[in-house]
N, C-alpha and C positions, 0 to 999 in steps of 0.2 A: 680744780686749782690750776691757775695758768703757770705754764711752762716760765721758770726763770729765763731774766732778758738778759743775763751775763753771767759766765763764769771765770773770775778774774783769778791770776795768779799761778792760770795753769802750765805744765812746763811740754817740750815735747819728749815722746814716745825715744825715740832716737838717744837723748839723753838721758835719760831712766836706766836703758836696758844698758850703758856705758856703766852706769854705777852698777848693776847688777852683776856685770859680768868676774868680777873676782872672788863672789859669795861661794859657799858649799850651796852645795844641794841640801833643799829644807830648811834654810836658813834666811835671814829677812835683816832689812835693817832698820834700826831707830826710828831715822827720820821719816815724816808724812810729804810724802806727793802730789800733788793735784796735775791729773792728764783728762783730755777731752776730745773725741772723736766718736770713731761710727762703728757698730758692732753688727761683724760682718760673720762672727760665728757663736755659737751657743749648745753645749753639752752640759749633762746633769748626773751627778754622781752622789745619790741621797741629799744631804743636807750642804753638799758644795753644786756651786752653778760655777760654769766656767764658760768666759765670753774673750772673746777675739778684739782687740778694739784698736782701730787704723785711726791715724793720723797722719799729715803729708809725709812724716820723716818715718813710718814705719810699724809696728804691729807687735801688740804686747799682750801675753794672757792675764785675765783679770782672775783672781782669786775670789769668788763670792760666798763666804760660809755666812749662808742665812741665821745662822744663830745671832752674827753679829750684824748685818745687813737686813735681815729681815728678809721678806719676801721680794725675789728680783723680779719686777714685774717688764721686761724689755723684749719688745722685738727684733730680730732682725732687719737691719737699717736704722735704728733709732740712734741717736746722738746722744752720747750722756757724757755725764761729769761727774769725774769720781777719784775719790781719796784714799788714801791708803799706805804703805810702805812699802819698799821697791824688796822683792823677795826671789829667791832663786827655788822651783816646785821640788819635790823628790826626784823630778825625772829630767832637771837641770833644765827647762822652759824658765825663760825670765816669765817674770808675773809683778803685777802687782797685789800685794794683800789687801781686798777692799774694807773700807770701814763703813762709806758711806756712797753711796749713789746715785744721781737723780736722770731723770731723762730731760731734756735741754730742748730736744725736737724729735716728733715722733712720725717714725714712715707708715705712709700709709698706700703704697705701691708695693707690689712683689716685686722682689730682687731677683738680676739673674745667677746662673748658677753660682754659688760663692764659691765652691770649690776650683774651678774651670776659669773662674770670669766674664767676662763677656765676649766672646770670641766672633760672634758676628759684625761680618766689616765695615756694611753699611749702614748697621744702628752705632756701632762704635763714633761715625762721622754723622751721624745724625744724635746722636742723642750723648755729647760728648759728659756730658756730667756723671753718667751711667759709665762710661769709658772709664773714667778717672776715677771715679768710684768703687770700681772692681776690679782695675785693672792697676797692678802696682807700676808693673814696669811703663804704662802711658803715664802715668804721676811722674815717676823719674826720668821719663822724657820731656817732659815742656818743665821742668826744673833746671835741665839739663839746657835747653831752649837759651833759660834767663838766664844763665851762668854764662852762657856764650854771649851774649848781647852786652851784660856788665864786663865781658872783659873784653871785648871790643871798642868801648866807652872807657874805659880805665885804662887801654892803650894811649887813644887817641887825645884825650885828656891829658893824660901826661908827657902827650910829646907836641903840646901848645894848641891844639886844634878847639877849637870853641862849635858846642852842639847851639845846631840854632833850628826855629821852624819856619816853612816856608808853606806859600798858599795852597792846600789839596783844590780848591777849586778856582778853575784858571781861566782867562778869558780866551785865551789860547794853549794850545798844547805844543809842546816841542822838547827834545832832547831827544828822540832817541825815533826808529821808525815802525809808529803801532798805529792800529783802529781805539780812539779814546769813547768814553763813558759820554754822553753829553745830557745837559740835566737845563733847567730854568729859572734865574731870578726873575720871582715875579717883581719885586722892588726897584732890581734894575732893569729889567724888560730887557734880559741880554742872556740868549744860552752862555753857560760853562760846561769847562771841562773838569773832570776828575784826570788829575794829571798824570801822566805817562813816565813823567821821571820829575827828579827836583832841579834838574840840572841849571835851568837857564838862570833859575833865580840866586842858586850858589853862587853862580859868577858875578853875579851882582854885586854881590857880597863884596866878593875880592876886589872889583872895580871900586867899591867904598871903603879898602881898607884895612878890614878886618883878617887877610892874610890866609887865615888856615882854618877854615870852618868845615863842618860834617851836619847832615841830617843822614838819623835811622827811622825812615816813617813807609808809612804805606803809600803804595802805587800802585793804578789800576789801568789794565789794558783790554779792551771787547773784543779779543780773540782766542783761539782753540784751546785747551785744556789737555795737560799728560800728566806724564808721573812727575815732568818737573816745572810745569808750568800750572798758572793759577789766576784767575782775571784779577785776582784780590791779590799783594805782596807784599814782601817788609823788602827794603832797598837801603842800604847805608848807600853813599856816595859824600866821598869827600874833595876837598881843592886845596890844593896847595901851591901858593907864587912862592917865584924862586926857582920852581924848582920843576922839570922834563920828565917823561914817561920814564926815563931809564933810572929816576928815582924812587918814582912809584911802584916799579918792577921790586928793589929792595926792601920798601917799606910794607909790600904786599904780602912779599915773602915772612918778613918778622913778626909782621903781626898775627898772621895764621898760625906759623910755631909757635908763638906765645900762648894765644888762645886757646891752642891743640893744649898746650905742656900747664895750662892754670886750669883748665875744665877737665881733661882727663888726665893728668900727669905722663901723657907721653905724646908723641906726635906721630906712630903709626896707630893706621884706624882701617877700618875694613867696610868694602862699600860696595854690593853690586856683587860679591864673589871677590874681588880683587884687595887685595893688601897691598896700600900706598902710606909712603913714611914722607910725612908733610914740612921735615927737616930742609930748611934751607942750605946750600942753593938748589934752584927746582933749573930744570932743564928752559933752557933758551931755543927757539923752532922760528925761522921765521915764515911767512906764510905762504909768499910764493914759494920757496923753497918748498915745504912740506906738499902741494900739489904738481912740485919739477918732480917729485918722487914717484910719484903714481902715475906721471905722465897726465897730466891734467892741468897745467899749467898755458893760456892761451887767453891774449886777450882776441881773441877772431869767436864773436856771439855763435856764428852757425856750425865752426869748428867744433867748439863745447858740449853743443846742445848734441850733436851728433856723438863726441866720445861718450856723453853721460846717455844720449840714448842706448849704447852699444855696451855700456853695461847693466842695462835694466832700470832706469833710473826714470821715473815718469819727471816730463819737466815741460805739461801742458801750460802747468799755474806761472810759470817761470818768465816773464814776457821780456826780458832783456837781460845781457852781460852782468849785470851786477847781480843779479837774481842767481842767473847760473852760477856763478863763480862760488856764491855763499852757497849754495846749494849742494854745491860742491866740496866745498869743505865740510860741512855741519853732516852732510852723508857717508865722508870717504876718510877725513882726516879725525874730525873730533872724538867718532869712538876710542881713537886707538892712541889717545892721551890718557892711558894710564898712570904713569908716575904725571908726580905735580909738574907741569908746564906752562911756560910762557909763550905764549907766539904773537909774533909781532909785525911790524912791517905789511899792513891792510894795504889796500887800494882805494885813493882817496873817495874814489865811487860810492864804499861802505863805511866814509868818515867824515861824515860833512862838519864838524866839532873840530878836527884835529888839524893840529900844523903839520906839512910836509917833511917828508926826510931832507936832509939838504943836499945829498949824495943820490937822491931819484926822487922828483918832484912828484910820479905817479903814484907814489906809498905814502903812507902816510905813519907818523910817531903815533900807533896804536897798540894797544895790545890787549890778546885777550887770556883769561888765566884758566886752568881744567885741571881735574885729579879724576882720578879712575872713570875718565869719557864722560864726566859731567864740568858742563862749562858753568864757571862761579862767577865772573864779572870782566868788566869791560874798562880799558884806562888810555888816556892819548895825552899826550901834549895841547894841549889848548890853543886856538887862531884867538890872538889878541889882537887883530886888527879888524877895525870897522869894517871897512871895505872888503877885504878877501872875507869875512865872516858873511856879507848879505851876496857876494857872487857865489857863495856855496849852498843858501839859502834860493838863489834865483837857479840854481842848476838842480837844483832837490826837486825843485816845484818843477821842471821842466820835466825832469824824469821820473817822478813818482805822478804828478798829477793830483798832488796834494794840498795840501793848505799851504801859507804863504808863513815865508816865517815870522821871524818876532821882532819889529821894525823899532820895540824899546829895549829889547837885549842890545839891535845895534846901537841904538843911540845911546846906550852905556856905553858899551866898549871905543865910541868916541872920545869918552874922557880918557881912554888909555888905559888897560889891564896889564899889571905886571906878566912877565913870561908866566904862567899856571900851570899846573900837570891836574888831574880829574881824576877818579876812579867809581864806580861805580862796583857792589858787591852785592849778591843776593843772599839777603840772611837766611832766607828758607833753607837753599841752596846749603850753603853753611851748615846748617844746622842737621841737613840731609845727611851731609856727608861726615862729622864727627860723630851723629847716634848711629850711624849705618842705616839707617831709613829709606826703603827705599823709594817711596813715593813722596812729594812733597804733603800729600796730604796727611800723610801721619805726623807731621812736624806742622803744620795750623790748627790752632784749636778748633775753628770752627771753617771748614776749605766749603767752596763753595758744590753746590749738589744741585742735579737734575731733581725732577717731584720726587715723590716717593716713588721707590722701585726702581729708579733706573740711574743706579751709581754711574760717577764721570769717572 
């Protein structure tokens, strides 16, 4: 007899053991139930079977007295659907009293340990369905995931930002400075790119109008992999005219405590070892300053490379001033952003996007944001002019020796772009730092992986 193709009207697990909770012990109530999930455990006590049965929201013992059930014919791992009255046991175990039961879908793989879970780290990322399977708290992690992405969406929404989607595959890459994916229309006889960020095309946006727009999509970059990098990534990045980085600093702030205080109801969270309370206002640092601190502060390229060599610092890869300087910071300053911080005031070298301070033309209105030495994203004032946008673009290619920039981004901003601010945030990142997570790959369902046997 085949397997029913539906079990309608079932409720979850989560709500059941809510009504059960006020019962005595031994006692059950009127009304019939219908729950449906995976039976992850099985004990026999004469003529009662008693089964474990998981659903997203949680874990309920099933009552089976075969007198009234008949024979329970189920394996562990098997899927069923079953009826009954939500009952509190002699020994105060919410349960269900079953009446009737069927199997829905039937496993046919050994399970790993159900007691334990699955605790190997590399089938856990390899074989996520196994993960989520036996593993409650990875269930309440990528729930935890969507709750943070709805209320970053339900911020941004309510304070006028219009979600839009923009091209993943691009004739050119630009916005930010990576090694891109590159791939083949054969229809248009033209590589593309898998694009590096959504930047260029937001502005477009803005340039036609539409004022305050956001995408939260994937970005992909072909380079190195850690605990917080990923070739594969979720990237919100939103624009807003009107309106300069020093407003984006407060809008960044709110929405994170929000987000903190609607997904977890508070906004200290623990990450790394370190306890950071993500309550605004977050500390202001700007960047030259924070390397006047440590005495690392020089724009002279052979001055640097020599301090950094004299602290141990290899900086073969390093081929020029901009390289150092970042090198410099991402080595000496950013671990040691603990509580939530701003820092601001780059060097336009490392901001070819942003407009200049008007009080020192070599900084630029940037900034970037970090909690517990993990940096979350990146924000500037926006170059609304044609011209200074393609000499930042012809100084990019002078000094990186890279591709040429994006000659219809400037011919947008010919029409004229209101003032804009930009921000850019890593949802991974995000989502790292509210579960406590410490690698980014335990916050992607599916993070990318060497063959078999050799975790990244």
């Amino acid at each position: 007899m085949p397997a029913p193709k539906r079990f309608p009207d079932r409720g979850e697990i989560a709500a059941v053991r809510v009504e059960i909770e006020p019962l005595e012990s031994g006692s059950e109530l009127a009304e019939v139930r219908r729950l449906a999930g995976r039976v992850l455990a099985r004990r026999e006590l004469g003529k009662l079977v008693f089964l474990d049965l998981v659903d997203r929201s949680g874990r309920i013992q099933l009552l089976c007295d075969t007198s009234r059930t008949g024979a329970v014919e189920v394996r562990l791992g098997d899927v069923v659907g079953v009826t009954g009255k939500p009952a509190k046991s002699r020994r105060g175990e919410p349960s269900l009293a079953v009446d009737s039961l069927e199997v829905l879908a039937s496993n046919r793989s050994p399970l790993p340990d159900t007691f334990h879970g699955l605790t190997d780290v590399e089938t856990r990322y390899r074989k996520r369905h196994l993960d989520l399977l036996m593993n409650e708290e990875s269930r309440e992690l990528f729930l935890l995931r969507a709750r943070i992405v709805t209320a970053v969406r339900g911020y941004l929404d309510a304070e006028g930002f219009v979600e839009v989607e923009t091209p993943v595959l691009q004739p050119r890459y630009g916005g930010a400075f990576a090694h891109p994916f590159v791939t083949h229309s054969k229809e248009l006889d033209a590589d593309l790119y898998l694009r590096i960020a959504t930047e260029l095309y937001l502005k477009r946006l803005i340039v036609g109008g539409l004022e305050r727009v956001y995408e939260i999509g994937k970005d992909f970059r072909n380079e190195s992999i850690s605990y917080k990098h990923q070739p594969e990534f979720t990237m919100l990045e939103w624009y807003e005219a009107y309106a300069d980085y020093s407003d984006t600093m407060e809008r960044i702030e709110t929405m994170v405590e929000r987000v903190a205080l609607e997904v977890l109801g508070a906004t200290v969270v623990m990450f790394r070892g370190h306890e950071v309370d993500l309550k605004r206002p977050w500390r202001r640092l700007g960047f030259v300053e924070s390397l006047e601190e440590l005495e690392l502060w020089t724009r002279d390229e052979q001055e640097l490379r020599a301090w950094l060599t004299e602290r141990g610092v290899d900086t073969d890869a390093d081929r020029d001033w901009t390289q150092l300087i970042d090198h410099a910071f991402s080595h000496f300053v950013e671990p040691s952003l603990i509580e939530p911080s701003i820092v601001f005031g780059h060097p336009t070298e490392l901001s070819p996007f942003a407009r200049t301070m008007e009080e020192d033309p070599s900084l630029a209105e940037r900034f970037e944001f970090f909690a517990a030495g993990l940096e979350l994203g990146n924000a500037y004032s926006e170059i609304n002019d044609a011209e200074t946008q393609q000499r930042r673009f012809d100084e990019q290619l002078e000094r990186t020796e890279g591709v040429p920039g994006d000659p219809d981004y400037v011919e947008a901003l010919s029409y004229g772009m209101p003032p804009t601010s930009g921000l850019g945030l890593g949802i991974d990142r995000l989502a790292m730092l509210l579960s406590g997570s410490e690698t980014i790959r335990d916050v992607i369902l599916f993070p990318a992986l060497r063959t078999q046997g050799q975790i990244l």
